[in-house]
C-alpha positions as CSV (number, residue, x, y, z in Angstrom):
1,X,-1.0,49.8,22.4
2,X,-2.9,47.8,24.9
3,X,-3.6,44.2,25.2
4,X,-6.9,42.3,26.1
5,X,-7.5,38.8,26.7
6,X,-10.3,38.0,25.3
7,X,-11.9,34.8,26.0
8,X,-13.9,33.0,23.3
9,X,-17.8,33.0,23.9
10,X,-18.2,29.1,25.1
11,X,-21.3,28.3,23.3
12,X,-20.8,29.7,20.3
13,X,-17.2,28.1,19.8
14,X,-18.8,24.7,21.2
15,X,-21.9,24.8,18.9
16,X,-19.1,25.8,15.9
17,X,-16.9,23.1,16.6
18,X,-19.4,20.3,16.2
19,X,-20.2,21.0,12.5
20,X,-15.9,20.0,11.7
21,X,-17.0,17.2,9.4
22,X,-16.8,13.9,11.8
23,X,-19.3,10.7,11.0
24,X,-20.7,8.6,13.6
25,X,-17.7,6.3,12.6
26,X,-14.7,8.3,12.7
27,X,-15.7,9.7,15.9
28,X,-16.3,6.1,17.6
29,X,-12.8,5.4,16.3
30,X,-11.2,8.9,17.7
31,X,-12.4,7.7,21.0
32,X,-11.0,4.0,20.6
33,X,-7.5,6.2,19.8
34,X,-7.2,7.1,23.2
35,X,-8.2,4.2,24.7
36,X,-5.3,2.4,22.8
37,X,-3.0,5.3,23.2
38,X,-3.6,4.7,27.1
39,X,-2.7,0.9,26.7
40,X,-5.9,-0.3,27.1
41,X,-6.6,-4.1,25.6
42,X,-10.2,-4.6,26.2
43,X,-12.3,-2.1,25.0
44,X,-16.4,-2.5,24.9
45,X,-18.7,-0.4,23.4
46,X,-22.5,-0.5,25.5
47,X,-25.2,1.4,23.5
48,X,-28.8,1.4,23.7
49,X,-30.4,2.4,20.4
50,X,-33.9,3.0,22.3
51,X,-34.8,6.1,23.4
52,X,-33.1,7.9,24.9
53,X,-29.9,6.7,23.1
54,X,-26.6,6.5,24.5
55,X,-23.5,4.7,24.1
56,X,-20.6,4.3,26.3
57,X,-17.1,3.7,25.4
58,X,-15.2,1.4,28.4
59,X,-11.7,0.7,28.3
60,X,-9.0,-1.4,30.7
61,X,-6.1,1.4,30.1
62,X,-4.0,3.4,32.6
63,X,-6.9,5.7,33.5
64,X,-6.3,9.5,34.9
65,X,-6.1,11.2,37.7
66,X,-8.4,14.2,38.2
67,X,-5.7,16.6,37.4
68,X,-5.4,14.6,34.0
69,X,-8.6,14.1,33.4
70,X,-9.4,18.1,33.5
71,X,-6.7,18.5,31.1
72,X,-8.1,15.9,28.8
73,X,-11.5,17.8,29.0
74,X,-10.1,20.9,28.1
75,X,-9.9,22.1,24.1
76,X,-7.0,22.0,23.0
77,X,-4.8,20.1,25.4
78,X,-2.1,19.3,23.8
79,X,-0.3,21.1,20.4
80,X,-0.1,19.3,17.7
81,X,3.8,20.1,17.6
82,X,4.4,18.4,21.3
83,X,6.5,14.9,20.6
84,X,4.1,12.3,21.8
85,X,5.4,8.9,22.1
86,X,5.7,6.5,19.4
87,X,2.5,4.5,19.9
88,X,0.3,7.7,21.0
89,X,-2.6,7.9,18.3
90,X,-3.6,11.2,19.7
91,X,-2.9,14.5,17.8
92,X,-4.1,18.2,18.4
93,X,-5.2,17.5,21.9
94,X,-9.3,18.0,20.7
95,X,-10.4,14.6,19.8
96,X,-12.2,13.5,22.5
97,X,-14.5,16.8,23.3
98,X,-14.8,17.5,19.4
99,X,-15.4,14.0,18.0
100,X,-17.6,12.9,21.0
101,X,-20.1,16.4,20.9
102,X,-20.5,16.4,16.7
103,X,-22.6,13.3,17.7
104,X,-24.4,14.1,21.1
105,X,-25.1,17.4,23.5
106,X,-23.9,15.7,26.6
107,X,-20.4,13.9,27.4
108,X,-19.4,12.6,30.5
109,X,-15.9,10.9,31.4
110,X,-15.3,8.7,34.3
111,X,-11.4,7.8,34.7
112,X,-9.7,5.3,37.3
113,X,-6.3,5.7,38.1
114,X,-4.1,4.7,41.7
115,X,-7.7,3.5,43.1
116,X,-9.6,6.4,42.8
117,X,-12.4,7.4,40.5
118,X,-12.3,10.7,39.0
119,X,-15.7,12.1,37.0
120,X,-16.4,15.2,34.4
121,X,-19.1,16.2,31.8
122,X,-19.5,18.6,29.3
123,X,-22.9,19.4,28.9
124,X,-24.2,21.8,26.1
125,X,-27.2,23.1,27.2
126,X,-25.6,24.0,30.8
127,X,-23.0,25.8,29.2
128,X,-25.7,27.8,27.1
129,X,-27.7,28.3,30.8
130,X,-23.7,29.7,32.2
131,X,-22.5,31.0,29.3
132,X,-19.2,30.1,30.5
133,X,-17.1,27.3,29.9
134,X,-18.4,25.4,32.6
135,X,-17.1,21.7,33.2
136,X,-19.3,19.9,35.8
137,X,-17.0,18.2,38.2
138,X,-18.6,15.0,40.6
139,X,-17.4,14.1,44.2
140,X,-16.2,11.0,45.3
141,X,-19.7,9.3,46.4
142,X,-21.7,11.4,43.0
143,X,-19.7,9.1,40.3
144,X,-20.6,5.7,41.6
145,X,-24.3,6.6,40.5
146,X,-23.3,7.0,37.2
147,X,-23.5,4.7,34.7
148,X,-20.1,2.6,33.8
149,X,-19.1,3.2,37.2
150,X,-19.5,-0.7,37.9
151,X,-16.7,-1.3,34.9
152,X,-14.4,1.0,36.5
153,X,-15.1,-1.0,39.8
154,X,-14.0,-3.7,38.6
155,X,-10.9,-3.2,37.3
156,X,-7.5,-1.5,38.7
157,X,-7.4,1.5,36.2
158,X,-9.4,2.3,32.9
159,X,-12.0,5.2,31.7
160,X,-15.5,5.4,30.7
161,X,-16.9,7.9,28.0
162,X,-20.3,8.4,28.0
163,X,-22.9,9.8,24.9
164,X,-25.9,11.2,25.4
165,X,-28.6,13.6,24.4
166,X,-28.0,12.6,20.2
167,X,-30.2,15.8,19.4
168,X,-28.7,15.7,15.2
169,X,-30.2,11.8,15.7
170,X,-33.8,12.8,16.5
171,X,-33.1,15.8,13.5
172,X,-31.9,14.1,10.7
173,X,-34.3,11.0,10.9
174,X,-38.3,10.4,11.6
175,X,-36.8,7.0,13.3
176,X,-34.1,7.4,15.5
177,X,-33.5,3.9,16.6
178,X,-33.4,2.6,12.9
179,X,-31.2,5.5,12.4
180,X,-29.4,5.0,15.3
181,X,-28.7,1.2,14.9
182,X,-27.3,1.9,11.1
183,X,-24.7,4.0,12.6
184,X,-24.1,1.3,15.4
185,X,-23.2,-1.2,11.7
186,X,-21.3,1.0,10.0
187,X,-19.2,1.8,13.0
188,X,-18.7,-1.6,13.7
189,X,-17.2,-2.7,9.7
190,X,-15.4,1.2,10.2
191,X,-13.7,-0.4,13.5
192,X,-13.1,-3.7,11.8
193,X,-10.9,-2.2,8.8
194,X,-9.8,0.8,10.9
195,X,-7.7,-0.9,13.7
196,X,-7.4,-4.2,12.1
197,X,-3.4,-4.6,13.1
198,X,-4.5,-4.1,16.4
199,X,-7.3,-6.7,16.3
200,X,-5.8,-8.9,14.7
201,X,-2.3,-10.8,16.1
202,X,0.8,-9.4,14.3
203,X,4.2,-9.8,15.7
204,X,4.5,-9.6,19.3
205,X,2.5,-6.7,19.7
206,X,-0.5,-7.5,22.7
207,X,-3.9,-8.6,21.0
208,X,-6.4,-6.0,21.7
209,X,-10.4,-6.9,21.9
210,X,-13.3,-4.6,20.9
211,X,-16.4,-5.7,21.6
212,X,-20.2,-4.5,20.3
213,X,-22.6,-4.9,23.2
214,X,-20.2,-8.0,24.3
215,X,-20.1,-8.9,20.5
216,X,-16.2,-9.4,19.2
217,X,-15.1,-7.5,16.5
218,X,-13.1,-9.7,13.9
219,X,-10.4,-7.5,12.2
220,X,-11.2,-6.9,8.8
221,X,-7.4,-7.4,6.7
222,X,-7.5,-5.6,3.3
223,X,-4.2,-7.4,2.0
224,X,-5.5,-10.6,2.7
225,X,-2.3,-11.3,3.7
226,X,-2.9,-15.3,4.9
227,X,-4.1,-16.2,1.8
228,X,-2.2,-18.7,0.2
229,X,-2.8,-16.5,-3.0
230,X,-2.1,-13.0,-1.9
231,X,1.5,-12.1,-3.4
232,X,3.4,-10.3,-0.6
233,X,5.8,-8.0,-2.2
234,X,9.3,-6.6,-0.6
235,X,9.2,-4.0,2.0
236,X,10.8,-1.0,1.2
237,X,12.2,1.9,3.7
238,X,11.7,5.9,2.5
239,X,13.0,8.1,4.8
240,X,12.4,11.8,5.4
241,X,13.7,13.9,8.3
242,X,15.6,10.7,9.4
243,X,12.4,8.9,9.9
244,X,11.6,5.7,8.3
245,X,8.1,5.7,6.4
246,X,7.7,1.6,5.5
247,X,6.2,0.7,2.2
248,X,4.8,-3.1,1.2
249,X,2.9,-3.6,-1.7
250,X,0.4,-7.0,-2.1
251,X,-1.3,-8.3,-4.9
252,X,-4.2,-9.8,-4.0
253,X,-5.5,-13.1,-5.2
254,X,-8.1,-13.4,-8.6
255,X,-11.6,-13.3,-7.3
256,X,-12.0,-16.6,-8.8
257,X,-10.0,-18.0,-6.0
258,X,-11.7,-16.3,-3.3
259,X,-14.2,-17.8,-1.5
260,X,-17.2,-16.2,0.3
261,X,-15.5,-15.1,3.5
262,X,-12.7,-13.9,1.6
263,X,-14.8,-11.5,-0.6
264,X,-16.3,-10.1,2.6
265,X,-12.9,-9.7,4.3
266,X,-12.3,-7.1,1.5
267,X,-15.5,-5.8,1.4
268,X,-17.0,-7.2,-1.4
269,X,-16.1,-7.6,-5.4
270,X,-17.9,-4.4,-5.8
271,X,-15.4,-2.6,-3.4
272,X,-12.1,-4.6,-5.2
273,X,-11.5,-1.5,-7.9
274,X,-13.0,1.2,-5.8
275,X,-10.5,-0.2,-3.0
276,X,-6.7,-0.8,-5.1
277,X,-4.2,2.2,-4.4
278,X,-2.6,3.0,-1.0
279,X,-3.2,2.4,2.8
280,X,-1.9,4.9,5.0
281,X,-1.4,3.7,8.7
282,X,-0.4,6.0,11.6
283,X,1.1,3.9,14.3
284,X,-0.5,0.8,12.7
285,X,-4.5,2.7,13.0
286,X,-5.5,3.0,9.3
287,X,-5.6,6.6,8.2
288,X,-6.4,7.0,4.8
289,X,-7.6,3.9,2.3
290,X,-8.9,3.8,-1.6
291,X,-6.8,6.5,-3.6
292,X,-3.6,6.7,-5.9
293,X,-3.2,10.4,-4.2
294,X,-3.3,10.8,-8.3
295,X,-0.3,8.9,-9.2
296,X,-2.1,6.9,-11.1
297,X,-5.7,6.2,-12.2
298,X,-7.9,3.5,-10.7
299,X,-8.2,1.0,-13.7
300,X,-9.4,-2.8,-13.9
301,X,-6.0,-4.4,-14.4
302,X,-4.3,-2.4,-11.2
303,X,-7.4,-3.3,-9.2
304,X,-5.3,-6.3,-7.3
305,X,-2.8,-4.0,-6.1
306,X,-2.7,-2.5,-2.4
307,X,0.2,-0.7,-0.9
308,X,0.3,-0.8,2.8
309,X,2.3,2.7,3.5
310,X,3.4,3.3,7.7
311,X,4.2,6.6,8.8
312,X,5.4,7.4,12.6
313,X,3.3,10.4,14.3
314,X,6.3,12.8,14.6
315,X,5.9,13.1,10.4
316,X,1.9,14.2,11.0
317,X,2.9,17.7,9.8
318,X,4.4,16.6,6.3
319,X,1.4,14.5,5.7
320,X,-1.0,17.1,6.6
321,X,-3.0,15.1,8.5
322,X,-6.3,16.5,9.6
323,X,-8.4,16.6,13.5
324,X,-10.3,13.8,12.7
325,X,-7.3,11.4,11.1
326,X,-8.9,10.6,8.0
327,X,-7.5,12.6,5.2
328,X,-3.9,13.4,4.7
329,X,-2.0,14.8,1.6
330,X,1.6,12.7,-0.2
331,X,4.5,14.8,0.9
332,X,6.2,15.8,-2.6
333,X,9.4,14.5,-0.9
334,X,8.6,10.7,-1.5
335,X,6.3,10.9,-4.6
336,X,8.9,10.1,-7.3
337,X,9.3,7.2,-4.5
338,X,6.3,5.9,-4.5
339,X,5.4,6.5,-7.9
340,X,8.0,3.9,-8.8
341,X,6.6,1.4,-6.2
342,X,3.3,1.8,-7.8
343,X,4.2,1.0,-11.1
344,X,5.7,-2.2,-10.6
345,X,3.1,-2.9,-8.4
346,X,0.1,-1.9,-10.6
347,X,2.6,-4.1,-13.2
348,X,2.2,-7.2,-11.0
349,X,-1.4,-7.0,-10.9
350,X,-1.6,-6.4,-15.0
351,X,0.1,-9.9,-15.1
352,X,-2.1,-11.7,-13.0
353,X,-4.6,-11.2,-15.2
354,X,-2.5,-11.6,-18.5
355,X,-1.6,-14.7,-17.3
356,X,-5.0,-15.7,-16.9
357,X,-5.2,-15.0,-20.6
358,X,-2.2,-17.1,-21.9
359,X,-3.9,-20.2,-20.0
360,X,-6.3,-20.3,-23.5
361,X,-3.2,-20.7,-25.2
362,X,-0.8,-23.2,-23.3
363,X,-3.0,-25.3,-21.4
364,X,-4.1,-28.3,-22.9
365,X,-7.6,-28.0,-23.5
366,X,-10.0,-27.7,-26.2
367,X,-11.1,-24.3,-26.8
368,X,-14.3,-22.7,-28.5
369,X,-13.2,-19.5,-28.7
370,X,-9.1,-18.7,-29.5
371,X,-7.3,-15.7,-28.9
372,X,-5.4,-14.1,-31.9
373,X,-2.7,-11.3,-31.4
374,X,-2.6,-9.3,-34.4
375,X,0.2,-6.8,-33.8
376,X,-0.4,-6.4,-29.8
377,X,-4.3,-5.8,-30.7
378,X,-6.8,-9.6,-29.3
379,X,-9.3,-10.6,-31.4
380,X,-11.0,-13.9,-30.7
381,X,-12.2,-16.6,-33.0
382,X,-14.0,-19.6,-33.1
383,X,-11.9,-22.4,-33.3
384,X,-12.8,-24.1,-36.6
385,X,-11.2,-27.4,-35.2
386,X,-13.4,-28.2,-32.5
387,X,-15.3,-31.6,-33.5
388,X,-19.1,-30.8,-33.5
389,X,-17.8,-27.9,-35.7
390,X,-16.6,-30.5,-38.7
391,X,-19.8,-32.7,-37.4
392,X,-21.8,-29.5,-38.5
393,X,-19.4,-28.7,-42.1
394,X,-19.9,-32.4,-42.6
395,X,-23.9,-32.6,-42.9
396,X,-23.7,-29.6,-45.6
397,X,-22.9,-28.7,-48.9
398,X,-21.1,-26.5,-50.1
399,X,-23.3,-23.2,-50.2
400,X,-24.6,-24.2,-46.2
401,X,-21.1,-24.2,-45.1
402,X,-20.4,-21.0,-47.0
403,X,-23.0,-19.7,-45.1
404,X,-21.9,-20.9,-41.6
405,X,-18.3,-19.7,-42.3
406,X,-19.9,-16.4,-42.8
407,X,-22.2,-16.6,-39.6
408,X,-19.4,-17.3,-37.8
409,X,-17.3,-14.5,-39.0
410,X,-19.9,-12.1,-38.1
411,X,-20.5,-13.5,-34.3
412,X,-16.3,-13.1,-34.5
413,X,-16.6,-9.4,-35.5
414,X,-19.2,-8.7,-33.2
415,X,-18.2,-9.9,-30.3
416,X,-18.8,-7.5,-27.1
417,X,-15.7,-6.8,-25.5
418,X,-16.8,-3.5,-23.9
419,X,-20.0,-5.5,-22.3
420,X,-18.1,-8.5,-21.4
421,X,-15.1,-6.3,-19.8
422,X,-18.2,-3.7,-17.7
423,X,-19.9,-6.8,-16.6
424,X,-16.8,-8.9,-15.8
425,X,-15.6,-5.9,-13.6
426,X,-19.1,-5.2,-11.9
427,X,-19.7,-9.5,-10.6
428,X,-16.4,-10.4,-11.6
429,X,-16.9,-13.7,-9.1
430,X,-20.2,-14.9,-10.2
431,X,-19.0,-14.6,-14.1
432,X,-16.1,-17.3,-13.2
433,X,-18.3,-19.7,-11.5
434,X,-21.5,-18.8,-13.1
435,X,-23.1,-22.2,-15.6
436,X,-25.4,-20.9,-18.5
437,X,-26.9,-24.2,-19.2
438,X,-28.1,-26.3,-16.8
439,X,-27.6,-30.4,-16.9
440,X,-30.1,-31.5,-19.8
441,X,-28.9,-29.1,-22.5
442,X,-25.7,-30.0,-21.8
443,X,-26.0,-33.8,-21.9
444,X,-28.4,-33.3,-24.9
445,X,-25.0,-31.7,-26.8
446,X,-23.1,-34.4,-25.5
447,X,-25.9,-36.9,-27.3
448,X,-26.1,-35.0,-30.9
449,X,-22.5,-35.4,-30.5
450,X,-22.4,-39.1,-30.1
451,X,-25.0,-39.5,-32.8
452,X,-23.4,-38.0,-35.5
453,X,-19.8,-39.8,-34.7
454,X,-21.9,-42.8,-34.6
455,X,-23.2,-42.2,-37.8
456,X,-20.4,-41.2,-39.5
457,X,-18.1,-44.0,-38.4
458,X,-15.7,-41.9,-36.1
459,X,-14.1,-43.2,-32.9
460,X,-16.8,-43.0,-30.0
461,X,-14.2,-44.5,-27.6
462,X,-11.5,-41.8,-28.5
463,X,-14.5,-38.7,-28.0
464,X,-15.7,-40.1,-24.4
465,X,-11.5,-40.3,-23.8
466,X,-11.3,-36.7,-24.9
467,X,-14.5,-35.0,-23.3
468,X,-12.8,-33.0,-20.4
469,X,-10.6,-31.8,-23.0
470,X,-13.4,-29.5,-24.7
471,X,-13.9,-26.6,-22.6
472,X,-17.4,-26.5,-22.9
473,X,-17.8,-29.3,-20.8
474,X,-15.3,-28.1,-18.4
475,X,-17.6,-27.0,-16.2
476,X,-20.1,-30.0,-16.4
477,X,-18.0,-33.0,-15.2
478,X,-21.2,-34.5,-14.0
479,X,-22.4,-34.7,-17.6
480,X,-19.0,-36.3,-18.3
481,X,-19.6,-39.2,-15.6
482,X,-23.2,-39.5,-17.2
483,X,-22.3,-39.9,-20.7
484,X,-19.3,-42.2,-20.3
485,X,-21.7,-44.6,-17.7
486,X,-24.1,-44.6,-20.5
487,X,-22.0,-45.2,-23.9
488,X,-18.8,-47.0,-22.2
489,X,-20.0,-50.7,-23.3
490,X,-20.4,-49.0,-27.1
């Protein structure tokens, strides 16, 4: 039997390995992986979304030597089953070649290490003129032409990868730069959710700043964790292999008691059910977001609930994790495990919003409509006992209030859960604050009110008293302060 080496046909397997599935985003973020895998803490991002486009991706970390840097620009670098240390976001050795050329047909690499400036560049359409795997190499004096050369100047170590040539760009859209500057926004809220641990202060752990064209990314927390209404739960340890895998559920706060900024920390009220289930972080860089890996269905009342999940790198195999780090599979080892962390978790969030619901029945207002528990199954009812009710029974006979009871049982019967519970879900804020009436029709109810006690002898003084009382004027104090200025001397 004899043996051949034979050597894959460079542009072919190049051209192939572009088309793996990365988005603008994730391969932004695959390239900010090795920047913080080198220790960098400063990390800008220059682009220029006129033609000809490019972005460059600068960081302060240890930098490489030539040597290193030739192995980093080589596929396939490092195996996927090497131990890497502990904070090393890196993984089959092919991020930086693959993630960079899905997105452009020219990358160049500039790297700083012990003072001197090291300078490589895979270019696509030169290794379609070679056919060989041809990695240009520039000397000494070549590299401080190039651009980012004055970052690396400045600065004692750190690296410099370069885009350009965005040929899928100029395919996929009639105007690149709109195009182009879409991708720029959606890498930039990507970045802000993606390394948010890292942008943000936790622990002791150095802060690290990413900037947009000198812009500052704000981490972007999903847990909400420094709200005062955010409902940390325990942490729990799994382990597997000896490893620890760290598990800490939150229940996040009611939309009503978000305000704006809050809402757009978690990406909108839109985003609050498609977002509930787990977050999987690698080394603290968000993996995988958004799913109950089927445990559970997404449903309204579990919608609070987010499970912040850490795994260490040297358990990437069990999790199945994939080149680009954004899908992974739940090891069958820990699924009972987490299934019972859900469930109490998914509980916690069911009685945030029950308890919502036994406010109608404990607190000590007024209510137009009453909730009724027959056997486990709500109804809701209008509550006969509210005063312009009897004002009403009271100007009637007999057969008019026979007919209002039966009005009244009909709007009870008919009353739109379903609607109320899709449109609740869809602007779930806006339906909290929202006022259906504006100041006169209010006030005028207040007035018919007043009449009819007036006429009928009742006790004025004890109904201005009681007003707040009545949730329908709740949300109209100002037609409160009105109607007592106006009817206190009577």
């Amino acid at each position: 039997m004899k043996e051949k080496i034979v050597v894959p046909y460079a542009p072919v397997l190049v051209e192939s390995t572009r088309s793996i599935g990365y988005s603008f985003e994730t391969a932004v973020a695959d390239i900010i992986d090795n920047s913080i895998s080198a220790a960098a803490t400063d990390i800008r991002i220059s682009f220029m979304s006129k033609e000809p486009q490019w972005l460059r991706i600068e960081d302060n970390g240890h930098g490489m030597t030539e040597a290193e840097l030739e192995t980093a620009m080589r596929y396939g670098s490092h195996s996927p089953g090497d131990t890497r240390s502990k904070d090393d976001l890196g993984r089959f050795g092919l991020g930086l070649k693959t993630a960079s050329l899905s997105q452009c047909r020219k990358l160049s690499v500039m790297s700083k290490r012990n003072g001197r400036v090291a300078a490589a560049c895979w270019d696509m359409d030169y290794i379609i003129q070679t056919g060989e795997w041809s990695l240009q190499l520039w000397s000494g004096d070549e590299v401080k032409d190039l651009p980012g050369y004055p970052f690396l100047e400045a600065h004692e170590s750190g690296t410099v990868v370069l885009w350009q040539n965005f040929d899928r760009l100029q395919q996929e859209s009639k105007d690149a730069q709109i195009t182009f500057d879409e991708k720029i926004d959606l890498a930039r809220k990507h970045i802000a959710l993606v390394f948010h641990r890292f942008l943000n202060a936790e622990g002791s752990r150095p802060h690290i700043s990413i900037t947009f064209n000198g812009d500052p990314v704000e981490g972007l927390d999903p847990f909400l964790a420094r709200h005062p209404s955010t409902q940390p739960m325990t942490e729990q340890p799994l382990w597997i292999n000896g490893e620890a895998i760290s598990v800490k559920p939150y229940i996040l706060p009611f939309a009503s008691k978000l305000n704006s900024k809050d809402i757009q920390r978690i990406g909108g009220i839109d985003d609050l059910r498609q977002h509930q289930g787990f977050y999987i972080y690698r080394n603290r860089r968000l993996i995988v977001w958004g799913t109950w890996f089927r445990l559970i269905r997404q449903n309204e009342l579990g919608k609070l609930a987010r499970i912040r999940v850490d795994i260490p790198n040297s358990l990437d195999f069990i999790w199945e994790l994939d080149i680009k780090k954004s899908k992974a599979s739940l090891p069958s080892l820990i699924k009972k495990n987490l299934a019972d962390i859900v469930l109490n978790a998914v509980g916690r969030s069911e009685r945030v919003y029950h308890y919502r619901g036994r406010n109608i029945q404990t607190d000590a207002l007024t209510h137009i409509w009453e909730p009724v528990d027959k056997r486990g199954a709500f109804h809701y009812r209008i509550n006969r006992k509210i005063p312009i009710y009897k004002m009403l029974t009271d100007c009637m006979d007999r057969k008019g209030v026979s007919l209002l009871e039966s009005f009244v049982k009909m709007l009870e019967n008919s009353f739109p859960y379903a609607d109320v519970y899709y449109h609740l879900a869809q602007n779930e804020a806006d339906i909290c604050r929202s006022k259906s009436m504006d100041f006169s029709e209010v006030y005028k109810v207040a007035e018919q009110m007043i009449q009819q006690i007036r006429s009928g002898g009742g006790d004025l003084s004890q109904f201005l008293k009681t007003l707040e009382q009545i949730d329908f004027f709740v949300n109209y104090p100002e037609v409160i302060t009105k109607i007592r200025e106006e009817y206190a001397d009577d």
